[in-house]
N, C-alpha and C positions, 0 to 999 in steps of 0.2 A: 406678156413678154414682148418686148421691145426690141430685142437686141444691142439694147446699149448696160451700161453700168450707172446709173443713174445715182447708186449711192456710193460711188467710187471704192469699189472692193478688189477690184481687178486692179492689178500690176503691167500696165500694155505695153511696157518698152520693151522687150522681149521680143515678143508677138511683132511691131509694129519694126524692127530690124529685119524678121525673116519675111513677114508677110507686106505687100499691096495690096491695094483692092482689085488689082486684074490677078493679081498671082494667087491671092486666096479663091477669085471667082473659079480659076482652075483646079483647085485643090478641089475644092465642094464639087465640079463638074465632073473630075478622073476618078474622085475617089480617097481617103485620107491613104489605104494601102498602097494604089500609083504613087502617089508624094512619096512617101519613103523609101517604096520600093527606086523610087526614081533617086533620092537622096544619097541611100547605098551605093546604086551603080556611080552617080558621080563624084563620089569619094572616094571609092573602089579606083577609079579612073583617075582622079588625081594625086592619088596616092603609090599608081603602079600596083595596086594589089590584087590577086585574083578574087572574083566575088563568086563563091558559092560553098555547100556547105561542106562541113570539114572534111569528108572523105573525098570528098571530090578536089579539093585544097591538098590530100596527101598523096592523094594520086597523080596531080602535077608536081608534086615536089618530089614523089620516087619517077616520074620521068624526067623530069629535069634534071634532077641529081641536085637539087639546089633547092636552101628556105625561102619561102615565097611568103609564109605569115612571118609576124615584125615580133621581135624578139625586146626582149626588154631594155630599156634604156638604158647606159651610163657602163662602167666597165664589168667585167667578169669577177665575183668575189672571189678572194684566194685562198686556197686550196689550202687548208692548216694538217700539216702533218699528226700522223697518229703516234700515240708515244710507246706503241705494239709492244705492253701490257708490263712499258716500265714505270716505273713508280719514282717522282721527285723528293727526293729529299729534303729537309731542312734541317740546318745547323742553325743552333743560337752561339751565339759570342759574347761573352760578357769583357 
């Protein structure tokens, strides 16, 4: 093993967007778990969102009094009335 791709199977434009060779040397040094663990907080952090886990997420949102996780996109779907158990008719017309 080499550590190269010698027979070109690998796909590295991916890889070679997130990673350098000093930022990977850190990755391998901290740990792949620091990486991510590091990834979240900085997401976390540019996103204004609290990072940990859910109940601890629902316990700032019953102190706060406010949603603190992201809700889903685009508008609210509307509310289709119930037809409380009338029945539609149909007439033909000739």
């Amino acid at each position: 093993m080499t550590g190269r791709d010698e027979f070109g199977l690998i796909e590295w434009s991916a890889w070679n967007q997130e990673y350098d060779g000093l930022r990977w040397h850190d990755v391998l040094r901290n740990g792949v778990m620091d990486e991510a663990w590091q990834r979240r907080l900085e997401e976390a952090t540019v996103r204004g969102r609290p990072l940990g886990s859910d109940s601890f997420v629902e316990a700032l949102e019953r102190q706060l009094g406010c949603r603190l996780r992201p809700q889903r996109a685009g508008r609210p779907a509307k509310k289709t009335q119930a037809l409380e158990g009338q029945q539609m008719g149909l007439e033909i017309v000739n």
